[in-house]
C-alpha positions in Angstrom: 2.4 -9.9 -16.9 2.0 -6.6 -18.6 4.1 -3.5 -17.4 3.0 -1.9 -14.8 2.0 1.9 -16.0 1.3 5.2 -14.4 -2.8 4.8 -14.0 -5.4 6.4 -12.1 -7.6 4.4 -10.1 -11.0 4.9 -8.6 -13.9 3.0 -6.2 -15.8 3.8 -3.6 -15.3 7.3 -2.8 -11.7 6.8 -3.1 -8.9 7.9 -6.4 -5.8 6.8 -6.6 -3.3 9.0 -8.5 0.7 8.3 -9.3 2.1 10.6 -7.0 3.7 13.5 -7.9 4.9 16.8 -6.8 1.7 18.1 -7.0 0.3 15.7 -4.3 3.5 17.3 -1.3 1.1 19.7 0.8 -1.5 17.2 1.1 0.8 14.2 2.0 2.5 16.5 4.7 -1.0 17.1 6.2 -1.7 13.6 5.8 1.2 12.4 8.0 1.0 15.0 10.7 -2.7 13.5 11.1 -1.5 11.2 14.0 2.2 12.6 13.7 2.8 9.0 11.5 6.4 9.3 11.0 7.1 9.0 14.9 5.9 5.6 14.3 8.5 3.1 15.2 7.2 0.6 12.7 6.5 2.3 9.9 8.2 4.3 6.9 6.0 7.4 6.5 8.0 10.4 5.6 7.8 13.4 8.3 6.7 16.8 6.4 10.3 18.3 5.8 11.1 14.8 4.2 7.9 14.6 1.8 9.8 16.3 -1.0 12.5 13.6 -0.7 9.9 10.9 -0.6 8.2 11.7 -3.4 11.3 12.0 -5.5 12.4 8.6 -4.4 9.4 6.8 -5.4 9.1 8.1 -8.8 13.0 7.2 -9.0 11.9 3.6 -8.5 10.4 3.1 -11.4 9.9 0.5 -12.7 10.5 -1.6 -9.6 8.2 0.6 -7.8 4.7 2.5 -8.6 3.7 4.8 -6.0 0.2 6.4 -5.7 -1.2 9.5 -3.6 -4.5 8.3 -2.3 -7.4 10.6 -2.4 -10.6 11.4 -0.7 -12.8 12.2 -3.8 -15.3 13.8 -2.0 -13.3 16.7 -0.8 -10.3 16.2 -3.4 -7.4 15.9 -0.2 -4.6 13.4 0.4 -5.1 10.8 2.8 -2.1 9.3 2.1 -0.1 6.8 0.3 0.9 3.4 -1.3 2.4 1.8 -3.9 3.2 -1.6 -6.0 6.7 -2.1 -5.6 9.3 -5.1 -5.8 7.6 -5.7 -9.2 8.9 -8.8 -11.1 7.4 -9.9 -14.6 9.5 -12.4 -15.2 7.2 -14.1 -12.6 4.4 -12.3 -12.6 5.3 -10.8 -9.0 4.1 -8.0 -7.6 4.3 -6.7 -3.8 1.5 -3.9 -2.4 3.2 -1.8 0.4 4.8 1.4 1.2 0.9 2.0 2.5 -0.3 4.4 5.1 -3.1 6.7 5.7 -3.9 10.0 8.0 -4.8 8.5 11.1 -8.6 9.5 11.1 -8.9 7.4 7.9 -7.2 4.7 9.6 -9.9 1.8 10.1 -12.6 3.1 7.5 -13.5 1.8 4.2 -10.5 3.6 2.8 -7.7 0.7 3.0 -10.1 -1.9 1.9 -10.9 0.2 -1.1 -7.2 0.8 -2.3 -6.5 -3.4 -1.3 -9.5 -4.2 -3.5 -8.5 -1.6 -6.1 -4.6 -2.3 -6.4 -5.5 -6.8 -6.4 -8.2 -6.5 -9.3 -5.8 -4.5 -11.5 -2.8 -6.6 -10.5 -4.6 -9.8 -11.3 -7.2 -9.2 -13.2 -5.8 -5.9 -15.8 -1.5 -7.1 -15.3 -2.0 -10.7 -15.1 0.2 -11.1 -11.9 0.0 -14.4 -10.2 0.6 -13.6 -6.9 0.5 -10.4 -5.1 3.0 -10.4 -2.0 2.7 -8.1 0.8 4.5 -7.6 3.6 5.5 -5.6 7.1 7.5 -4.9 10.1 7.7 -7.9 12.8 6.3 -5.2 15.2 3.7 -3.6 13.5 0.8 -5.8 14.7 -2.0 -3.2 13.1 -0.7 -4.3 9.8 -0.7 -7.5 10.4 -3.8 -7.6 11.3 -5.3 -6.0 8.2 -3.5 -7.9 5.8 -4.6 -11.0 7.8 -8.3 -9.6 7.4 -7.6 -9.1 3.5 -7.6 -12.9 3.3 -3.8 -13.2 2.6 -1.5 -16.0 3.8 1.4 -15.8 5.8 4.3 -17.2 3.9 6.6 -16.3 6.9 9.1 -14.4 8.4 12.4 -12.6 6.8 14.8 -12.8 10.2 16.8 -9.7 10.5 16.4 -8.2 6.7 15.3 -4.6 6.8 16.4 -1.3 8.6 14.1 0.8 10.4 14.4 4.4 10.9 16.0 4.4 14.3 18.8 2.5 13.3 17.6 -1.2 14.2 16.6 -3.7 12.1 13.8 -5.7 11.5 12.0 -8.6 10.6 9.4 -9.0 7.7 6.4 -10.8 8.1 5.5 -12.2 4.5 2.4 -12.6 3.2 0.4 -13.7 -0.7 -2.3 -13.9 -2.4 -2.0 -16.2 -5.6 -4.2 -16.0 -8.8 -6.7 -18.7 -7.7 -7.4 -17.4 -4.1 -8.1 -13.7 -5.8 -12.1 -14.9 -6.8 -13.0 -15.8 -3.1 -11.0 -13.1 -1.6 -12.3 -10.4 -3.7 -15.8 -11.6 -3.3 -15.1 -11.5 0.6 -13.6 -7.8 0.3 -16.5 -6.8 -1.3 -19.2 -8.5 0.9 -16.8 -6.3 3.9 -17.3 -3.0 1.9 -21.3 -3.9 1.8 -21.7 -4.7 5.5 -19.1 -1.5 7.0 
């Protein structure tokens, strides 16, 4: 698998950029779209912690590549996600760290960045299996990585912290190499018929 680099990404009305400083006031906006960080199940940053955020994903590198995601029609943030968990040495990488102002929530948008972030996993980095993942309780993102055609590998009992103090479990999901044809053909028909 080739190393994942800083790369800008575009479809369907919808750029993704490696975030950066430069991306704060929109991401702030983005999250108080919906007030996302109140969200039990979830790990969106709350504006006085955007800063911080952003500084912790470009930290990450290489295990992590964050991207702002962005509206190209009218240039703003919509919000966020990243490859992260990255593992050459088995062609491994995880999508996650994703969220979006709440009136993009349901559109086109996460399709777009899903169908975006798979092709250049598999088809530019040579990945064999893309792994995502969430929160036991967040049923919403279950649901759309479910839709994405990914399969549930199972559930990681007691294995992550959330921001109130508990901790949760992880629902695990894949897509390997051969599945990517017939599930990128699928998201596409999706983008054609919403």
């Amino acid at each position: 698998m080739l190393p994942v680099q800083a790369t800008v990404l575009e479809f369907n009305g919808v750029r993704l950029e490696p975030l950066g400083p430069e991306h704060a006031a929109g991401l702030r906006a983005a999250a108080s779209d919906g007030q996302l960080w109140t969200l039990r199940v979830t790990s969106v940053p709350a504006p006085h912690e955007v800063d911080d955020y952003i500084a912790s994903a470009i930290a990450m590198r290489p295990t992590r590549m964050a991207w702002a995601v962005i509206d190209q029609a009218s240039g703003a943030v919509i919000g966020s996600t990243s490859y992260h968990d990255i593992l050459p040495a088995v062609e491994r990488v995880e999508i996650g760290y994703t969220w979006y102002a709440r009136r993009w929530q349901r559109t086109h948008v996460n399709t777009s960045c899903k169908l975006m972030l798979l092709s250049h996993a598999f088809d530019t980095l040579g990945a064999a299996v893309v792994g995502l993942r969430t929160d036991n309780f967040n049923f919403a993102s279950q649901r759309a990585i479910e839709r994405l055609g990914a399969k549930k590998d199972g559930v990681i009992r007691h294995h992550h912290p959330r921001r109130d103090g508990s901790v949760r479990d992880t629902v695990m999901y894949s897509i390997v190499k051969g599945e990517w044809p017939e599930i990128a053909a699928h998201l596409r028909d999706k983008l054609r018929r919403d």
